[in-house]
Structures are given as structure tokens and as C-alpha cells.
BANU-178551 format. One record per residue (C-alpha): chain; x negated, y, z negated. Coordinates in steps of 0.5 Angstrom, whole numbers, padded with zeros to 4 digits, m for minus. Each point is the difference from the previous one (the first is absolute). Layout:
N
> c, X, Y, Z
> A, X, Y, Z
...
% end
This chain:
167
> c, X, Y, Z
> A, m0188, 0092, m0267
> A, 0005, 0006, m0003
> A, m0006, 0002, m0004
> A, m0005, 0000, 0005
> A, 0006, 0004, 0004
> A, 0001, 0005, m0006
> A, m0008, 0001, m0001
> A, m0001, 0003, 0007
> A, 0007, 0003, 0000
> A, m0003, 0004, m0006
> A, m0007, 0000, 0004
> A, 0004, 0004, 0006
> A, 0003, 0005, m0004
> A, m0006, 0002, m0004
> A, m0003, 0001, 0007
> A, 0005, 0003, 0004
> A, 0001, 0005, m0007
> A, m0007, 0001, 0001
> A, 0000, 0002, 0007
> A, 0006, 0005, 0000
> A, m0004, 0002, m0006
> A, m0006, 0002, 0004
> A, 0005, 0003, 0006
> A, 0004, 0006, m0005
> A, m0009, 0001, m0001
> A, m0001, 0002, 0007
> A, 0005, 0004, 0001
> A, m0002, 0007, 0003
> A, 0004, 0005, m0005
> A, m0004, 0003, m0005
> A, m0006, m0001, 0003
> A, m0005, 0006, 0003
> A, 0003, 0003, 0006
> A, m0004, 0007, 0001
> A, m0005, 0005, m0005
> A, m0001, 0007, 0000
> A, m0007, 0002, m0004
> A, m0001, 0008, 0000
> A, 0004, 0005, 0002
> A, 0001, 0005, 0006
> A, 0004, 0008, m0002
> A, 0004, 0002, 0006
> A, m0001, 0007, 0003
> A, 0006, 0003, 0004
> A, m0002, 0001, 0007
> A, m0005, m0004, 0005
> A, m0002, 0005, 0004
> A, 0003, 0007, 0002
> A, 0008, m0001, m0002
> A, 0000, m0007, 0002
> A, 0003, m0003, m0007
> A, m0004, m0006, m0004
> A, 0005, m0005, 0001
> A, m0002, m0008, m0001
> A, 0007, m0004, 0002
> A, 0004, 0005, 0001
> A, m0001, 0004, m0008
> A, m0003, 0007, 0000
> A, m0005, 0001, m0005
> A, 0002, 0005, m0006
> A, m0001, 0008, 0002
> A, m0007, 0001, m0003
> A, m0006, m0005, m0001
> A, 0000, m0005, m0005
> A, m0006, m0004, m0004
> A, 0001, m0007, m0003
> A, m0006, m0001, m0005
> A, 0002, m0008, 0001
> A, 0005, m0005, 0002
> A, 0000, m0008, 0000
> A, 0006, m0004, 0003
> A, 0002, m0008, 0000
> A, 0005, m0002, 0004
> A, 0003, m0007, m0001
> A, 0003, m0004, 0005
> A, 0007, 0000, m0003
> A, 0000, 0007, 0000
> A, m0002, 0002, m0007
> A, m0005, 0006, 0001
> A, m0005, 0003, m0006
> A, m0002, 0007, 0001
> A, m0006, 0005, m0006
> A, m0001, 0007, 0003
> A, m0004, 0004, m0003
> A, 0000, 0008, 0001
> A, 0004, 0001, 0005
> A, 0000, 0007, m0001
> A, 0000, 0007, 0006
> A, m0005, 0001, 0005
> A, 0002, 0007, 0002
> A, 0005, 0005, m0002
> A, 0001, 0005, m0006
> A, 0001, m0007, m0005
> A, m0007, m0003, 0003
> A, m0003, m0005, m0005
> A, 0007, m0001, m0003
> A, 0005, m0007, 0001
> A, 0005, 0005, 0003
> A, 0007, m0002, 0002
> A, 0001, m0007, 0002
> A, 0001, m0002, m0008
> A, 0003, m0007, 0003
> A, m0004, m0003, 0005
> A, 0002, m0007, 0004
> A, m0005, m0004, 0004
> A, 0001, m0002, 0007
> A, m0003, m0007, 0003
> A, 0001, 0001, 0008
> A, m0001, m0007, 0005
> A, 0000, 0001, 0007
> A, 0003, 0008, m0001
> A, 0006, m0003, m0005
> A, 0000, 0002, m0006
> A, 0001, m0003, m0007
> A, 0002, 0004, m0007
> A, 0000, 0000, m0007
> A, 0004, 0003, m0005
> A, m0003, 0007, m0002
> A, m0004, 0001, m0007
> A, m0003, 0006, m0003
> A, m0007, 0004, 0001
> A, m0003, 0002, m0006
> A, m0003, 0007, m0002
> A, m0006, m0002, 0003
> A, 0002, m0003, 0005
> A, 0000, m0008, m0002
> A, 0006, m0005, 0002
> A, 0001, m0007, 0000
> A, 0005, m0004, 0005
> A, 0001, m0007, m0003
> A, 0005, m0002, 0004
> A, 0004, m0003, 0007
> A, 0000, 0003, 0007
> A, 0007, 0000, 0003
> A, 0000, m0004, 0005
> A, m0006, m0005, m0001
> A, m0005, 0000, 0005
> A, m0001, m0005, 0005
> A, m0006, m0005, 0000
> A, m0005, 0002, 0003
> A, 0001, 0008, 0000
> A, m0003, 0002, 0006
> A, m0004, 0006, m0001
> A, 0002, 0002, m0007
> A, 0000, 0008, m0003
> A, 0002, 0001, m0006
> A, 0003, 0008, m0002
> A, 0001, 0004, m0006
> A, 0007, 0004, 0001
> A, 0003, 0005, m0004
> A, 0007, m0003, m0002
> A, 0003, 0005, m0004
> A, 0007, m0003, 0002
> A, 0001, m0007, m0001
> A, m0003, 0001, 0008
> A, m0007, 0000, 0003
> A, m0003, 0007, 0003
> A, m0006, 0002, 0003
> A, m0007, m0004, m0002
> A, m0005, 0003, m0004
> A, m0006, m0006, 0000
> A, m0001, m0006, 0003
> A, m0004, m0006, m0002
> A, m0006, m0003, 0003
> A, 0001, m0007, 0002
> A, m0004, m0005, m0003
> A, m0003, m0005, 0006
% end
């Protein structure tokens, strides 16, 4: 009887481990939350004076071109970002990277913003964010827009392109 006892104790217990194995696999960190697939630049005003705000951050004070931007955000927060040219649309520096020479990326869910650390864009404009948005984003993100700001100063600034939402 004590064996018969042992046996399925052990029995037991390769199949509890198994189970609690299983639920650790399913949980939702690190999984897809939301993509971005292309890339729009950001021009300053609407129409007439009204300024191109999207939630609340104001466009750059000329246009701006991104040739291409991917994302991925993970559902723990962890977001990954390859912007290629974002370089000026307009002014006497046109076709240049301008000044953000940091740029951070911004994921809005229902109109709150979610930051990363800023990084360097280089002399043709290339950046890449491999990183954490502050504070993780909620799961689902409703109606999800992702920023590229100006962050010079550790804080972000005005958005100067925006990524196209990958259904």
C-alpha cells in the first residue's frame, strides 16, 4: 500500500509540475500587443493656423519625412522601434536629420501616453529603440498611435512622425 501510495504521490506531482508549467507558458507578457508597419512625417499645421496636434503633442515647426518605421510592442511593455530617414521636409536644412539628434518613442492607448528612454538619430536620420515604455501599457490598447518626439532633455517634445497601425 505504501508504494501504490508513493508511486501516485509522485504520479501527482509530475502532473501538478506539468500543469503550473503550462499556466507560466500562457501568460500574456511578452506577447504581440500592437505593430506599426510604415511611417507617416508630421507636418505643423492642419489647416490655416490650427496646429497638428495628435493627443495633446504639437508636430515639429516644419515638415518631416520618415522613409520607414516598423514597431512592436510586447504586452509587458517592452517595445521595439527601426526608423529609417527621418530627416526635414521643409526649411533651409530640408533633406537633412535636423535637430532631434534624440528621439523616443511614444505609444498612446485611449489618449495616455506610454514613453521610452530617448536614443540618438544618425546622420541620415536612422534610429533604433530597443527598450521599455514608462508605464506599461494596459492590454488591450485601445485605439493605439504610436510618436516619434524630439527628446533632447531626458523629456519628450513635439512629434515628428507617426507609425501606421499594423491590423
Amino acid at each position: 500500500m505504501i508504494k501504490i501510495s508513493t508511486a501516485l504521490a509522485v504520479f501527482l506531482g509530475l502532473i501538478f509540475s506539468v500543469s503550473v508549467s503550462a499556466d507560466d507558458d500562457d501568460s500574456t507578457d511578452g506577447r504581440p500587443l500592437v505593430r506599426f508597419d510604415g511611417g507617416i512625417g508630421s507636418q505643423p499645421l492642419r489647416s490655416g493656423p490650427a496646429p497638428n496636434a495628435v493627443n495633446g503633442v504639437n508636430a515639429g515647426g516644419v515638415p518631416w519625412e520618415i522613409e520607414d518605421l516598423r514597431a512592436e510592442v510586447k504586452t509587458d511593455g517592452r517595445i521595439s522601434v527601426d526608423g529609417r530617414g527621418l530627416l526635414l521636409g521643409g526649411g533651409s536644412r530640408i533633406g537633412t536629420p535636423g535637430t532631434p539628434r534624440n528621439v523616443s518613442a511614444t505609444l498612446f492607448c485611449g489618449g495616455v501616453g506610454h514613453d521610452t528612454n530617448p536614443v540618438p538619430v544618425d546622420d541620415e536620420g536612422d534610429f533604433r529603440i530597443n527598450g521599455q515604455l514608462y508605464p506599461a501599457p494596459p492590454t488591450p490598447c485601445d485605439g493605439p498611435v504610436l510618436l516619434i518626439r524630439s527628446n533632447n532633455g531626458g523629456v519628450p517634445g513635439s512629434w515628428f512622425a507617426a507609425g501606421i497601425l499594423k491590423p
